[in-house]
N, C-alpha and C positions, 0 to 999 in steps of 0.2 A: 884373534883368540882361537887358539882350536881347543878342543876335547872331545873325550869321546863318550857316549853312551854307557861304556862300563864305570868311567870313572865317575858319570852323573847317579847313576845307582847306589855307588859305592858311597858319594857325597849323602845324595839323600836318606840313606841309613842313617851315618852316623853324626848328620844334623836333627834326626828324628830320634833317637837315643842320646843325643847328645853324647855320646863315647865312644871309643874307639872298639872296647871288647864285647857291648853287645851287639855293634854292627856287624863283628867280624864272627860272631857265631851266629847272627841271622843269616849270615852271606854267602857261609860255610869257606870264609879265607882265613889265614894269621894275620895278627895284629900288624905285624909290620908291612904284609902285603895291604894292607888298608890305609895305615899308613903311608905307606908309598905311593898310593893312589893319590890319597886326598896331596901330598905335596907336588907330585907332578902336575894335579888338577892347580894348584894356586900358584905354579909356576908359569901353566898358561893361562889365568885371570892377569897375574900379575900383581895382585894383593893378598891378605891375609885373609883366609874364609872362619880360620877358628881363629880365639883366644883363651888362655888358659889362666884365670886365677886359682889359686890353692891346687886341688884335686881336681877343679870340676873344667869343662869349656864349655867355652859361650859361643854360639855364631856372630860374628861382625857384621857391620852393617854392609859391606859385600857379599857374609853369606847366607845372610838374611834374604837380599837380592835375590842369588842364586838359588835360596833355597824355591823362594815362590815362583820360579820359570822350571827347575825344577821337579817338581809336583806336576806343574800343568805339562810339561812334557811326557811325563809319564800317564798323566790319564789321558794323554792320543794314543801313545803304545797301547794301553791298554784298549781302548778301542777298536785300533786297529786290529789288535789279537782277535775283539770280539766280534767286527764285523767279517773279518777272515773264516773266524769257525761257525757265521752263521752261514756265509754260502757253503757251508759243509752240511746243513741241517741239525737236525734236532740231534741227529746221533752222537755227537759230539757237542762241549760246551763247558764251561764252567759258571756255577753260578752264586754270589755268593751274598747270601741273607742275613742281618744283623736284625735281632729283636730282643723285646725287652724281656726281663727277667720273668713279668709275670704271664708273659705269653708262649715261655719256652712249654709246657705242659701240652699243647697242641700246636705247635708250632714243630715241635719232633715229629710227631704225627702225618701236620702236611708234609712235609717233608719225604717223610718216611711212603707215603701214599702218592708222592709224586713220580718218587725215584724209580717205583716199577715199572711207570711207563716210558721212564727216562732214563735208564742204565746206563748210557753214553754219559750223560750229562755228571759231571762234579761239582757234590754241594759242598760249599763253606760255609759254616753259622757259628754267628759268632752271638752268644747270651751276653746283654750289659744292660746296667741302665741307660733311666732317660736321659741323662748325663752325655754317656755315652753314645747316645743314638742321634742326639742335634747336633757332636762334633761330628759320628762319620755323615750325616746328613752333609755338615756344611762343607764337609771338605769333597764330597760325591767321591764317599770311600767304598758305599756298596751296593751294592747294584740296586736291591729292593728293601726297605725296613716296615717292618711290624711293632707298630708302637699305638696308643691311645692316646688319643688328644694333640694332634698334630701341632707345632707351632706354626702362629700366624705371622713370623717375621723372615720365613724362607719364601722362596719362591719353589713350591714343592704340587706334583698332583699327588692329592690324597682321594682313596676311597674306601668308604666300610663294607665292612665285609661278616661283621657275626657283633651281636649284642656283647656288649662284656660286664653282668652285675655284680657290683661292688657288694660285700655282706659282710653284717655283722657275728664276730664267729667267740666263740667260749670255750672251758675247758669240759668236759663234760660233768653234769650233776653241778653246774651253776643253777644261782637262785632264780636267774632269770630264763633259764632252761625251757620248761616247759609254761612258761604264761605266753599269750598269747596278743599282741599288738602293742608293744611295751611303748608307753608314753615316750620322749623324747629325753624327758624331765629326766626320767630314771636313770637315765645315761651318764649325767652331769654326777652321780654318783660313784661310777666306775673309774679304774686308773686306762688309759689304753697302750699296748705296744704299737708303734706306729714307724713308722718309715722313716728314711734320711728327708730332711729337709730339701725341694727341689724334684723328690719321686712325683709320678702323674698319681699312685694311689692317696699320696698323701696332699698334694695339690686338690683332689677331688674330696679327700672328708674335711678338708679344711674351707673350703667353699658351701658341702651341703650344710653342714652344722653354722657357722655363719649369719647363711643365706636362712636359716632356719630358729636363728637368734638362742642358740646352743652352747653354752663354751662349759668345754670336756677336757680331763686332767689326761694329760699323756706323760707319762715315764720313758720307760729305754727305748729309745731308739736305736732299728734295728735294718742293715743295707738291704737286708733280703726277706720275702716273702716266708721264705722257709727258715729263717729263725724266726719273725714274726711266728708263723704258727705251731712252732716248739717253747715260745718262750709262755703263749697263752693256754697249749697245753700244761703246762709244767705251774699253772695258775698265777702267772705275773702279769695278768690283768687281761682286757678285751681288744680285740684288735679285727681291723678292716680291712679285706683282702677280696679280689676277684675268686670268684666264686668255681672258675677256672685252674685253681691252683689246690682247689678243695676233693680232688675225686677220691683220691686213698685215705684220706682220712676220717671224710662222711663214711667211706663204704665199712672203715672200721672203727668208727664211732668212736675215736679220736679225738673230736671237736664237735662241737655242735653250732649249727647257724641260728642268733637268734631272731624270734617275728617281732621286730623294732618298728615304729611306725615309720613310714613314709621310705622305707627300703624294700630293697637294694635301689642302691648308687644307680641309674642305668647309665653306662656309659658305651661306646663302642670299640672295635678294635678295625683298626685301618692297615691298609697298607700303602705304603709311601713311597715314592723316589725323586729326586729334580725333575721339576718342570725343564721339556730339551731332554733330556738324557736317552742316549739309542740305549734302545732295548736289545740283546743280544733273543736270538729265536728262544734260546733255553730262557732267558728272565720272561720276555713273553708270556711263554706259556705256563713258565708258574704263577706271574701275576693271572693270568686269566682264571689260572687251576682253582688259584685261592677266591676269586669272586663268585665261582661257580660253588665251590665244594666246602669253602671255609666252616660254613655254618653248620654245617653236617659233620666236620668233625669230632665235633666232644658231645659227650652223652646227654642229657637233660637230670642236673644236680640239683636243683631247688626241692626235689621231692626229698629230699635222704635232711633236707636241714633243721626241723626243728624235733627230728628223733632223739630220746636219749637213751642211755643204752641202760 
């Protein structure tokens, strides 16, 4: 069997779109150039790599095969790239960060504070959720992730790096506003906006209330942090959110956090990558950056929460 490297590319696009026209605008070829690819590539397999029912295709169980040698072929090249540009040094690099939705707020930040020292270096960050962060986890899609509550069925080094409190937040001029250590009980009385089913925020208020023999009405569920805090703005009930994703709206009294007993949530924020994985000199030293500097990034917001305006 021969083939070559371009044509392995070309396969793993449009095994990964499953199509042929979004691989061919990731890839920046025409359709038929792609198509010609993938046929000559299954002329040297000597099977069928797609099949096509209706509109859609499906990978066969040869290119299923192929897809998973595939993948792993590429993340040598890809190492190779990056052990190549690290005997280049620091000046050089790319480096590319995936975190989760409610950590983008300081996570631009490090970022942003890393890069000065590191103008050579190319970041890629990609915002998703936790969803998204245990596939590119398991597929050791990016270099480093920033997520809370690591899972315990990879084989991952995790370390914390800055507190992350979870709070209870309101629209402003709630009744529960301005009192002060609100019962538990009181809660069971409110509707809450809450997260997709599977988020780490919502995994965690579904644990302390629980654990706390609590059970709270929740309403619309919402994929992101920032409709959560427009929709409890806009008075459609209470919701729970890192306290991290709160600065512009404390600062303009937007929302207010309430004094609930036994809160904030305390949780951590980590950063992660496979256990094994070469560290490229640029991933390095931003993992170092952030164990040093993480905690220093964002302001101190617990003062601005139970103001109202």
């Amino acid at each position: 069997m021969h083939l070559t490297l371009r044509q392995l590319k070309v396969f793993e696009s449009v095994a990964r779109h499953l199509g042929y026209t979004r691989a061919a605008e990731e890839l920046h070829l025409t359709q038929p150039a792609v198509s010609m690819q993938i046929k000559q590539l299954e002329d040297s397999v000597g099977l069928p790599l797609f099949e096509k029912m209706g509109k859609k295709i499906f990978l066969t169980e040869a290119g299923r095969e192929l897809y998973g040698y595939s993948n792993s072929i590429s993340r040598q090249l890809d190492e190779v790239d990056e052990v190549i540009e690290g005997l280049k040094g620091l000046e050089r690099g790319r480096l590319a960060i995936s975190v989760a939705s409610t950590a983008n707020a300081f996570a631009t930040r490090l970022l942003a504070a890393f890069s000065k020292d590191h103008s050579g270096v190319t970041v890629s960050l990609d915002v998703t959720n936790r969803r998204g962060l245990l596939s590119q986890l398991a597929n050791n899609e990016a270099d480093m992730v920033i997520m809370g509550r690591p899972p315990r069925d990879l084989d991952l080094v995790t370390e914390a790096f800055m507190d992350n409190p979870l709070v209870v937040i309101a629209p402003p001029g709630h009744p529960l506003g301005s009192e002060r250590n609100i019962p538990l009980t009181r809660l069971q009385n409110e509707t809450f906006v809450v997260r997709e089913l599977g988020s780490g925020t919502r995994n965690a208020m579904e644990r302390f209330f629980t654990d706390q023999g609590i059970r709270v009405t929740t309403g619309m569920e919402m994929t992101s942090n920032e409709a959560i805090k427009q929709a409890v703005e806009a008075g459609l009930g209470l919701g729970i959110v890192s306290i991290h994703t709160l600065e512009l709206e404390l600062e303009t009294r937007r929302i207010c956090v309430l004094d609930a007993e036994n809160f904030p949530i305390l949780r951590h924020w980590y950063v992660v990558h496979r256990r094994g994985k070469r560290l490229s000199p640029a991933a390095q030293a931003f993992k170092d950056y952030v164990l040093a500097e993480g905690d220093k990034i964002m302001p101190t917001l617990m003062t601005f929460g139970n103001s109202q305006p």
